[in-house]
NUMIKOL-666191 format. One record per residue (C-alpha): residue number from 1; x, y negated, z. Coordinates in Angstrom, 2 decimals, m for minus. Layout:
# NUMIKOL-666191
NODE num      xx      yy      zz
NODE NUM       X       Y       Z
...
***
This chain:
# NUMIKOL-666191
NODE num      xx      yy      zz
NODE   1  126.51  m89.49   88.39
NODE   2  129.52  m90.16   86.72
NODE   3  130.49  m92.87   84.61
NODE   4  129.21  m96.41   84.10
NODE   5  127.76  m95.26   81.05
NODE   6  125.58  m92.57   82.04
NODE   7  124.71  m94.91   84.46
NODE   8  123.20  m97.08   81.54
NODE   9  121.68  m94.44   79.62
NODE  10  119.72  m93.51   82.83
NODE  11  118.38  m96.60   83.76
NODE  12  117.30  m97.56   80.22
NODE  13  115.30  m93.89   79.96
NODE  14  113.68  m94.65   82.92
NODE  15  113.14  m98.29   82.26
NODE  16  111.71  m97.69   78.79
NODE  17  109.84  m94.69   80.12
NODE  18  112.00  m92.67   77.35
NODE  19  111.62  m89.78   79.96
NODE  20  110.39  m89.07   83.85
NODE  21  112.26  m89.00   86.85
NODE  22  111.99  m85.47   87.08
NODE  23  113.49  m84.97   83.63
NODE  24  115.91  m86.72   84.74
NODE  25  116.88  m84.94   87.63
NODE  26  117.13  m81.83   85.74
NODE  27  119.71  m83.42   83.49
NODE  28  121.52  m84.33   86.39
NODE  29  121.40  m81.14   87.69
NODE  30  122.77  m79.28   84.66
NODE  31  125.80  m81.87   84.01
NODE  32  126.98  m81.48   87.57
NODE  33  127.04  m77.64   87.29
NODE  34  127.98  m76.92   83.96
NODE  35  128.21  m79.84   81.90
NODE  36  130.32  m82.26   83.04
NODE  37  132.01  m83.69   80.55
NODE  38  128.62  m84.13   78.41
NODE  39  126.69  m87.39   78.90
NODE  40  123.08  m88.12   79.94
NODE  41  122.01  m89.13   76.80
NODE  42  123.50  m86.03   74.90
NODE  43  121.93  m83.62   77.34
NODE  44  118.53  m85.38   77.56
NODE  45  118.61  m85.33   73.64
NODE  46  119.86  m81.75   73.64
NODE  47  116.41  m81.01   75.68
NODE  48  114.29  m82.50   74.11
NODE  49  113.52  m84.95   76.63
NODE  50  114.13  m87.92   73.98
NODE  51  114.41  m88.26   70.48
NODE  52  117.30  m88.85   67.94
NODE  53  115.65  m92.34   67.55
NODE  54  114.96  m93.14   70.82
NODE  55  118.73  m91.61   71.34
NODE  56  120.16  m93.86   69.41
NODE  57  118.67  m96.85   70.12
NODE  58  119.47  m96.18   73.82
NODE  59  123.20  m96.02   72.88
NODE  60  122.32  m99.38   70.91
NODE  61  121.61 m100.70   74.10
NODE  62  124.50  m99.90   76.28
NODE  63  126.85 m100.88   73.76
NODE  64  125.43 m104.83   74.26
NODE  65  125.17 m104.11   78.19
NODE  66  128.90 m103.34   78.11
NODE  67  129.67 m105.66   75.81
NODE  68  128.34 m108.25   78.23
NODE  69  129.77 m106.88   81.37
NODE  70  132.92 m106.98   79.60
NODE  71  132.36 m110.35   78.57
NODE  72  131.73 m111.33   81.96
NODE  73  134.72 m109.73   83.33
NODE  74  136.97 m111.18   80.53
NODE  75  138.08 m107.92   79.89
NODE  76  137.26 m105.81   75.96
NODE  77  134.16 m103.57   75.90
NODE  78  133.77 m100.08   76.61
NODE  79  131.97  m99.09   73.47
NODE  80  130.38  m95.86   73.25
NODE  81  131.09  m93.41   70.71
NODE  82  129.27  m92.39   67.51
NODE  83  127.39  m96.13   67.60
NODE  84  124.61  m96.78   65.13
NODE  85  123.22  m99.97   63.76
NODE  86  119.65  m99.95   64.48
NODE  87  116.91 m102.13   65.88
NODE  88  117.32 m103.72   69.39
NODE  89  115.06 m102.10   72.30
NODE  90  113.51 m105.72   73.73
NODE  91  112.04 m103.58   76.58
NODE  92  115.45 m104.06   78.60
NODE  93  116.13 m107.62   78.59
NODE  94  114.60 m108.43   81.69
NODE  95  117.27 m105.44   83.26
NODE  96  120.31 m108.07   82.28
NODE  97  118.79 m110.79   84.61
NODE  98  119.31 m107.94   87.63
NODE  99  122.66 m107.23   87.15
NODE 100  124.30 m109.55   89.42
NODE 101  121.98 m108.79   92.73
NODE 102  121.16 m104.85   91.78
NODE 103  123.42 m101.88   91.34
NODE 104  122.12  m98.73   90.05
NODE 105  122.35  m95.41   92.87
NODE 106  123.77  m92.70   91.98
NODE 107  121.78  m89.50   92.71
NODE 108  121.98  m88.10   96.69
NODE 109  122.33  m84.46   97.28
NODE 110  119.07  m83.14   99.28
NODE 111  120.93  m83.20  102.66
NODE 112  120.92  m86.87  102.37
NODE 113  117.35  m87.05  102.91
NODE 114  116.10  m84.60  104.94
NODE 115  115.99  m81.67  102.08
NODE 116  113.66  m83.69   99.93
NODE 117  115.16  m83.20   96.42
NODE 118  114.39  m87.02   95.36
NODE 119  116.36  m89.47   92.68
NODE 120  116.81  m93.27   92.70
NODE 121  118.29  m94.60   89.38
NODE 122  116.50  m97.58   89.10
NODE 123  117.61 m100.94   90.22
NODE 124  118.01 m101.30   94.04
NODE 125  118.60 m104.59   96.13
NODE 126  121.35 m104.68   98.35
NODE 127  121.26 m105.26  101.62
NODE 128  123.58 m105.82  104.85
NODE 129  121.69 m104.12  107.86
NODE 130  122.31 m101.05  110.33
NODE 131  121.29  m97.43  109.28
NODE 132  121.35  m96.14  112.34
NODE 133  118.79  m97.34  114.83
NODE 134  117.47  m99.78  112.40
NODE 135  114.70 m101.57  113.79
NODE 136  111.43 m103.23  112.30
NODE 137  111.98 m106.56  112.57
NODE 138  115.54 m106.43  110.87
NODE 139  113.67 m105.32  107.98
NODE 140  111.26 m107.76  107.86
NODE 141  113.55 m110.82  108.60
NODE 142  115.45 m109.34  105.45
NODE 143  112.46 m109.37  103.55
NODE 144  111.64 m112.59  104.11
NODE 145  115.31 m114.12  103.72
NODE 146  115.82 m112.80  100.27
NODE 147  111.99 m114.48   99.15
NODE 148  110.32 m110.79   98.72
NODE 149  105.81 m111.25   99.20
NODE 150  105.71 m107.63  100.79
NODE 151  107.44 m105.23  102.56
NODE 152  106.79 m101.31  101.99
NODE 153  107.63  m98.78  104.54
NODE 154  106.56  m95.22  102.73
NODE 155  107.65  m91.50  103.99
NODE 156  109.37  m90.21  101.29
NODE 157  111.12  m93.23   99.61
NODE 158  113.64  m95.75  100.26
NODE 159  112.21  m98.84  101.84
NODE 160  110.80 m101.39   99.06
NODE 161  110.07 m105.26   98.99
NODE 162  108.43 m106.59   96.03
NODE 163  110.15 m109.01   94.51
NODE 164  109.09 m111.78   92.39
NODE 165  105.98 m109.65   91.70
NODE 166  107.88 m106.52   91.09
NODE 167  108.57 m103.69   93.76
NODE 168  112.18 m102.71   94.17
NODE 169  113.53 m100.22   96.16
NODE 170  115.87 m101.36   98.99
NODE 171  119.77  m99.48   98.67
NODE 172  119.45  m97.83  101.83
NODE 173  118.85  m93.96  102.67
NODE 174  115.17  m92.39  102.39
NODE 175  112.70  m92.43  104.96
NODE 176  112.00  m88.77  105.97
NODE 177  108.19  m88.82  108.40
NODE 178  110.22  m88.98  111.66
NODE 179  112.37  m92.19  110.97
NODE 180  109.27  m93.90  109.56
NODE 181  107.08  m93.06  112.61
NODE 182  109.67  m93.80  114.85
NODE 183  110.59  m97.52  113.08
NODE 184  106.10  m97.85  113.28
NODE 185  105.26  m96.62  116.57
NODE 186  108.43  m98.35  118.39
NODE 187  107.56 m101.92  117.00
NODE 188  103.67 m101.74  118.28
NODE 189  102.28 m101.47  121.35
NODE 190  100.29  m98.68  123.17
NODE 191   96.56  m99.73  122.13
NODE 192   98.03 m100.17  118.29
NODE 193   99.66  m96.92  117.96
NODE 194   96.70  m95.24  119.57
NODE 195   94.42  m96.88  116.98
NODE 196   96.73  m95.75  114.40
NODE 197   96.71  m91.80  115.18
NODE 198   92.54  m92.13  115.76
NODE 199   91.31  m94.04  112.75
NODE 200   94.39  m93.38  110.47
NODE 201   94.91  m97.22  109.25
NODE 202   95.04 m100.08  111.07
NODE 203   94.52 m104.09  109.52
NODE 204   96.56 m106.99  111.66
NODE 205   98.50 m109.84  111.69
NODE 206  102.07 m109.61  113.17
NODE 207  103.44 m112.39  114.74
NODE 208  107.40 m112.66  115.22
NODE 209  109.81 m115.81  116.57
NODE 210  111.12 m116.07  112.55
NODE 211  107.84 m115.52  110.70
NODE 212  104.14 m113.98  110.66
NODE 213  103.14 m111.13  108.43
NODE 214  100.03 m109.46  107.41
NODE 215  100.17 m105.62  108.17
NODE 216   98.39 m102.47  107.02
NODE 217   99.97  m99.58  108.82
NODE 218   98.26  m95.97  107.44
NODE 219   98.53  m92.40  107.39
NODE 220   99.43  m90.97  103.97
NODE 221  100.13  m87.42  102.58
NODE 222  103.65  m87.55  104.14
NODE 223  103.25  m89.39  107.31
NODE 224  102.99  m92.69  109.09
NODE 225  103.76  m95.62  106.07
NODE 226  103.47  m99.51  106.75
NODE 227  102.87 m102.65  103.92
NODE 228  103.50 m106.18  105.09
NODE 229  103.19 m109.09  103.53
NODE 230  105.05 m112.08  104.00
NODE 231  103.22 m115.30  105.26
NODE 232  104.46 m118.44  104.59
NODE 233  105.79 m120.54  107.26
NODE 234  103.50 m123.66  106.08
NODE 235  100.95 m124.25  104.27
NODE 236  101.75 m125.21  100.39
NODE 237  100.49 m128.79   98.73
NODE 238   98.06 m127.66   95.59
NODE 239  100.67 m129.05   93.14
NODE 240  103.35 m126.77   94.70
NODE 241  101.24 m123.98   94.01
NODE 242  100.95 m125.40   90.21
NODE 243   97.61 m126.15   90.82
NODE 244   96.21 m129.48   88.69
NODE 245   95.37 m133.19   90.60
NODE 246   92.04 m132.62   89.45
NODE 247   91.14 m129.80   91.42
NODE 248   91.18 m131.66   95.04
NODE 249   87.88 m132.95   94.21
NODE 250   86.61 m129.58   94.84
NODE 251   87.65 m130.60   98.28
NODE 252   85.28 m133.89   98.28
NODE 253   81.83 m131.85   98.56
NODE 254   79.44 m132.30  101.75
NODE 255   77.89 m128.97  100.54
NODE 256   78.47 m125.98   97.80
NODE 257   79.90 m123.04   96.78
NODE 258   83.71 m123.04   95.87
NODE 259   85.06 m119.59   94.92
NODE 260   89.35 m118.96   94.47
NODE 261   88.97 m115.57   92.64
NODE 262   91.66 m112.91   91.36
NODE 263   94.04 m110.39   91.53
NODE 264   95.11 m108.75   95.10
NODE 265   98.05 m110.66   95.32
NODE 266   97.55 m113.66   93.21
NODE 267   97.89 m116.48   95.71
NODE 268   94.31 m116.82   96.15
NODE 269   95.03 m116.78  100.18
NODE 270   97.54 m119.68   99.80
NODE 271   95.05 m121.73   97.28
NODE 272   92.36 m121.60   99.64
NODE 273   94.57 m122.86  103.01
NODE 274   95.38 m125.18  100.63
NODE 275   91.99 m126.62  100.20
NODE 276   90.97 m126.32  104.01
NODE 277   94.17 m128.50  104.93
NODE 278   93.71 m131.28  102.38
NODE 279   90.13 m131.12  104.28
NODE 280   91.74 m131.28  107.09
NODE 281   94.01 m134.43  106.79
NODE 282   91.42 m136.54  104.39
NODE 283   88.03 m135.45  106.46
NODE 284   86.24 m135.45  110.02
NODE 285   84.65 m132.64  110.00
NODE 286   84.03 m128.99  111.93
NODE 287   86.11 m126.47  109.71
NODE 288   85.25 m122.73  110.75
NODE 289   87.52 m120.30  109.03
NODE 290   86.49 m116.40  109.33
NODE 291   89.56 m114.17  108.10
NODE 292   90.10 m110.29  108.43
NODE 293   93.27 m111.01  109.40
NODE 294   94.25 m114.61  110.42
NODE 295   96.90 m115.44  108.10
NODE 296   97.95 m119.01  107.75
NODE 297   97.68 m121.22  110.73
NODE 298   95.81 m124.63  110.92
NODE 299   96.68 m127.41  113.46
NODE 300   93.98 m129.55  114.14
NODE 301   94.56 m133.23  111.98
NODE 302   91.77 m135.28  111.46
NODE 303   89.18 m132.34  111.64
NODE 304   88.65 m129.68  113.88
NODE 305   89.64 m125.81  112.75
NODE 306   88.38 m122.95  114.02
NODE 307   89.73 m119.60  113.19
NODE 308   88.48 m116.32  113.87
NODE 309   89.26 m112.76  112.55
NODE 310   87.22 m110.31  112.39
NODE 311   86.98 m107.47  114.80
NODE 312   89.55 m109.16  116.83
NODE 313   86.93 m112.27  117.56
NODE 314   83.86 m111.27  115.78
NODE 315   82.27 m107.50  115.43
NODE 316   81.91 m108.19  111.48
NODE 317   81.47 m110.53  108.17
NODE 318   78.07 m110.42  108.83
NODE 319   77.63 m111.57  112.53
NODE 320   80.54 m113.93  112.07
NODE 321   78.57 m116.21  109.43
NODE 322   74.88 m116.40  111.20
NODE 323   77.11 m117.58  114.06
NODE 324   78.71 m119.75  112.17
NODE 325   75.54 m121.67  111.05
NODE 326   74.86 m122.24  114.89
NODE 327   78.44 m123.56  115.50
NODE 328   77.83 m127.30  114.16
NODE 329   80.36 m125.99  111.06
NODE 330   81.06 m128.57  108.23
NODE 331   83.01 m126.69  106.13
NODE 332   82.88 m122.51  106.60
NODE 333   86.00 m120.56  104.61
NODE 334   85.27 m116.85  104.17
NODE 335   88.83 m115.21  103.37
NODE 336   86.78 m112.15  101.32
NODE 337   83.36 m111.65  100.10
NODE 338   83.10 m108.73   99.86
NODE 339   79.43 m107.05  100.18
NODE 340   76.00 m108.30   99.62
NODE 341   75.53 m109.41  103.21
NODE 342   78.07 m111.99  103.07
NODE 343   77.72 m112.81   99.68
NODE 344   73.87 m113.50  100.53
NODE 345   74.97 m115.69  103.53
NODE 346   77.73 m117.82  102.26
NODE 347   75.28 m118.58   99.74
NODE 348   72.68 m119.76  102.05
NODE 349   75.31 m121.56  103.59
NODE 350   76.21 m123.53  100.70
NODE 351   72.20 m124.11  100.19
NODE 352   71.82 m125.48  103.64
NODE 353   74.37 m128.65  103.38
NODE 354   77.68 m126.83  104.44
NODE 355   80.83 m126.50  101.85
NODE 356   81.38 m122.65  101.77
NODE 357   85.04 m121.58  100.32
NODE 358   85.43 m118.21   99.80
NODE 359   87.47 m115.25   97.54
NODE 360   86.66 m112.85   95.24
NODE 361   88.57 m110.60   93.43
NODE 362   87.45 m111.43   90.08
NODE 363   89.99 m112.00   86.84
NODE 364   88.07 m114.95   85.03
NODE 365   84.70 m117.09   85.69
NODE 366   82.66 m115.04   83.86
NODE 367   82.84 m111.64   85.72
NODE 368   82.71 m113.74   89.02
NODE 369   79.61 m115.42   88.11
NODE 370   77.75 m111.79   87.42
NODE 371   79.90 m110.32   90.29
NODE 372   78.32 m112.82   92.62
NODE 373   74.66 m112.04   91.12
NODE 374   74.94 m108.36   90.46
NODE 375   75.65 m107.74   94.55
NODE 376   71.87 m108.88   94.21
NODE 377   68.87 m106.29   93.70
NODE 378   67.23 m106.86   90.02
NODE 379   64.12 m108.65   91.36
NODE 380   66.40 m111.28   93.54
NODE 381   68.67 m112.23   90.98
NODE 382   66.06 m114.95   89.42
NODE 383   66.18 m116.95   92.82
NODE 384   69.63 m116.16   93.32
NODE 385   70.60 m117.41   89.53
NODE 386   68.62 m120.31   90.73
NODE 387   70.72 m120.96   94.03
NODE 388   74.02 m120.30   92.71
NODE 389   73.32 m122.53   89.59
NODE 390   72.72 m125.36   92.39
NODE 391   75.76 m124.73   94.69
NODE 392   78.06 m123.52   92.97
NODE 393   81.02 m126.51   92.68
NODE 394   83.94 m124.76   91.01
NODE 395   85.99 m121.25   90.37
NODE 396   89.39 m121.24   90.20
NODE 397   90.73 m117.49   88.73
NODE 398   94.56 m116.99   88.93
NODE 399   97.40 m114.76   88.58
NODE 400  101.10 m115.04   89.66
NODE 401  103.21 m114.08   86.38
NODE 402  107.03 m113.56   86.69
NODE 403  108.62 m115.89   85.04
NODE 404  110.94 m115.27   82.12
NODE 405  114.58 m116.32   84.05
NODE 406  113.56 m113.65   86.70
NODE 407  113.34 m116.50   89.31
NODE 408  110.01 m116.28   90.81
NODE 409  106.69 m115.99   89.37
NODE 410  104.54 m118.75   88.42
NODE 411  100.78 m119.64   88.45
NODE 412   98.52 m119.04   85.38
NODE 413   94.83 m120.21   85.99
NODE 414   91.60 m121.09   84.66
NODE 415   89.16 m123.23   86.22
NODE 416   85.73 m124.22   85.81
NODE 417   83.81 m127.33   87.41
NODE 418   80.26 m127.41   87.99
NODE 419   77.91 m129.42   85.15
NODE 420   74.85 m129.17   83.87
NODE 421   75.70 m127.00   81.28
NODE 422   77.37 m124.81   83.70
NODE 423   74.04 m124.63   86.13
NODE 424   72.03 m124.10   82.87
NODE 425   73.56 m120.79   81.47
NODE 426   73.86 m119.89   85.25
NODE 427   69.84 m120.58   85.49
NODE 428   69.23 m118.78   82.45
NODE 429   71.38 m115.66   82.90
NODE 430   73.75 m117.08   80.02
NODE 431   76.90 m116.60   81.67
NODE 432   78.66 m115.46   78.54
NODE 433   78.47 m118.40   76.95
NODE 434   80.41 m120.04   79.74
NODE 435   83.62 m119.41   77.55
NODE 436   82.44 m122.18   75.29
NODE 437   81.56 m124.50   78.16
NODE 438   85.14 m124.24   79.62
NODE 439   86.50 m125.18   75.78
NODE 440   84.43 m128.25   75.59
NODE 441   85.18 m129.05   79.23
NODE 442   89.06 m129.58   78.95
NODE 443   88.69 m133.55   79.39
NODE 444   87.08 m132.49   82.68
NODE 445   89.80 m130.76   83.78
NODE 446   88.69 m126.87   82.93
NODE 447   91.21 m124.43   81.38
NODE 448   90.79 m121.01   80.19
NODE 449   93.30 m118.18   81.52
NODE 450   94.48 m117.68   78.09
NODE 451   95.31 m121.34   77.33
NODE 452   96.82 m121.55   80.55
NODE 453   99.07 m118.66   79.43
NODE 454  100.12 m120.05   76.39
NODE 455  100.61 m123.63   77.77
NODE 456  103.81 m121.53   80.06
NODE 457  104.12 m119.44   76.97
NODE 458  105.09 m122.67   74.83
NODE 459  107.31 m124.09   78.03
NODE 460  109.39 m120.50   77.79
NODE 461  108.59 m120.22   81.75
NODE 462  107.26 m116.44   80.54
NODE 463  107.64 m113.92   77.74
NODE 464  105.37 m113.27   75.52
NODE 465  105.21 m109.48   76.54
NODE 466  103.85 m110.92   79.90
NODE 467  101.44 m113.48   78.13
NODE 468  100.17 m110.50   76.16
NODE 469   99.48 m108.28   79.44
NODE 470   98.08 m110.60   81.38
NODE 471   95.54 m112.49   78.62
NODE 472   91.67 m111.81   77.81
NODE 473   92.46 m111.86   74.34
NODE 474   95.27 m110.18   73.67
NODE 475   94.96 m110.33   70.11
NODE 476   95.96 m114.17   70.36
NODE 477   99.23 m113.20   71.40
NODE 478  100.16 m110.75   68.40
***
């Protein structure tokens, strides 16, 4: 691509979703062969890809990107030509926070990866590590040095961390089905790889001298492809998670139900080691954990912790919890509920004077009420309304939202506490109305997801674009 302000124009089409990457790539295309002195913007206009509007509020836009990089550089602006007045595109703000760690990639020709005719224009994250016979575990010590959650390893595409909640392409070459098999397969051992190539994905937790990460390796359309995500060295206090005082009471219980539900990807893993290890310093008691796989690691304070995954140290969910109940457990944590069978038994659990934590992926404390109940057959659900109205000590729903600096992400929640209100419209298949309980309930420490948002809202930790996506009501936040 050639100059800084095609550059511009590209990245804003793309951002704003003006036009595809393949429309794209045809523009590039015909400026390299016979249009090279026309720019991106003129030729996307001149077919039709965009709009004079959107055409002209793109230039809009690059005229205050250069105008800042100029400003930055102490040096005058490269101004476009033929620039209009019109309204500002607020769709590309965030883009100015990424200018000083991303560059934007100018196209590759289709020897570069393997004869795959394939375009990067948006953002990329630089790194410092070795093309050739770049290993695994360079990768993923990268990942975690520059604070990414996950890692991506995908046939076809550049290597990609997400990155304060968004996924951005590492600036290194493509991955073409041979170097992403070979980085897999060389990093795993014999029985892995075989496991790989019979059942086609394989769930584990990798272990390495700077850092442990949960791993999915799969087979996809184009080959062997790998996600990891990042596990925290140690385990976070609630209130560095942003997680209210109030909630370690939740922690207090001899017996109950306590659910952390949301979003994969929401912190609920970290929320719940949370709670077992303020169990574990303030309690003496038997804590069983029963993950799929082990992620954070417990040392034994003043109770004793137990962790198993399952079908490394148990066959399933199932067989794990009946054990469990024989194992002289205090406290059981259940990383995923995730059928009726363990649904059913964590609930017995809780009935039977044991302190069941487990996750759902729910968005808000309604839908994981009836999520919990609906697992149920029709002419169950009166008993198990009746249980789970009993047991049931607290939900905590969150989200991670990026924050509006582009520093991180930061915790949105809402949180309900058991009552007799609560137990009531739980009894009494009211659950709806549990939206007015959580209103009243604020001097008890509940919050709704949408007051939550617009408590960060008011602090200017997020935009309100992001408050808008992520609410129930959305209409509060026109």
């Amino acid at each position: 691509m050639g100059t800084e302000q095609d550059k511009m124009f590209a990245r804003i089409a793309l951002h704003n979703k003006f036009c595809s990457e393949e429309q794209l790539q045809k523009v590039l295309v015909l400026q390299k062969s016979k249009y090279p002195g026309k720019s991106v913007g003129r030729l996307l206009l001149a077919k039709r890809y965009i709009d004079e509007r959107q055409y002209q509020k793109m230039k809009k836009a690059v005229k205050k990107l250069a105008a800042k990089k100029a400003e930055s550089a102490r040096a005058p602006a490269a101004v476009p030509e033929e620039v209009h007045e019109v309204e500002e595109i607020h769709e590309i703000e965030e883009v100015h926070e990424l200018e000083e760690i991303h560059e934007i990639e100018e196209v590759h020709d289709a020897s570069d990866h393997g004869g795959q005719d394939i375009l990067y224009l948006g953002p990329t994250l630089n790194c410092k590590l070795p093309g050739k016979g770049l290993k695994l575990h360079e990768m993923l010590k990268f990942a975690k040095q520059v604070g990414a959650s996950d890692l991506h390893i995908s046939v076809g595409s550049r290597p990609f961390v997400r990155l304060h909640g968004r996924v951005t392409p590492l600036n290194m070459p493509v991955l073409t089905a041979e170097t992403s098999a070979r980085l897999i397969f060389d990093a795993f051992d014999e029985k892995t790889n075989r496991q790989l190539k019979e059942d086609w994905d394989v769930d584990m937790c990798v272990e390495l001298p700077f850092g442990r990460f949960r791993t999915n390796l799969l087979k996809q359309r184009r080959g062997f492809s790998a996600v990891f995500r990042v596990i925290n060295d140690s385990v976070s206090t609630l209130r560095e998670l942003g997680l209210p005082d109030e909630v370690e009471k939740l922690t207090t219980f001899h017996q109950g139900l306590v659910l952390v539900t949301g979003p994969a990807g929401s912190g609920k893993s970290s929320t719940l080691a949370a709670l077992v290890e303020v169990i574990n310093q303030n309690r003496q008691d038997h804590i069983i954990t029963l993950e799929d796989p082990i992620e954070f690691v417990f040392e034994c304070k003043q109770c004793n912790v137990t962790q198993r995954e399952i079908h490394k140290h148990t066959q399933s969910w199932g067989n794990a919890l009946r054990a469990a109940l024989r194992e002289d457990p205090d406290v059981i944590m259940v990383g995923e509920m995730r059928d009726l069978d363990t649904i059913s038994l964590a609930i017995t659990a809780a009935e039977t004077g044991h302190l069941v934590l487990g996750t759902l992926h729910t968005t808000n404390a309604t839908r994981t009420v009836d999520r919990v109940l609906d697992a149920f057959p029709p002419k169950e659900q009166a008993q198990i309304r009746a249980m789970v109205s009993e047991s049931l000590k607290g939900i905590i729903c969150q989200q991670l939202v990026p924050r509006a600096d582009g520093k991180g992400r930061v915790l949105a929640m809402e949180i309900v506490y058991w009552t007799p209100a609560v137990g009531n419209l739980i009894r009494d298949g009211e659950t709806f109305k549990l939206f007015s309980v959580m209103q009243t309930g604020r001097r008890a420490g509940m919050k709704l997801m949408d007051d939550s948002l617009r408590e960060l809202l008011e602090r200017g930790l997020i935009t309100d674009d992001e408050a808008r996506f992520r609410a129930n009501d959305r209409s509060a936040f026109s």
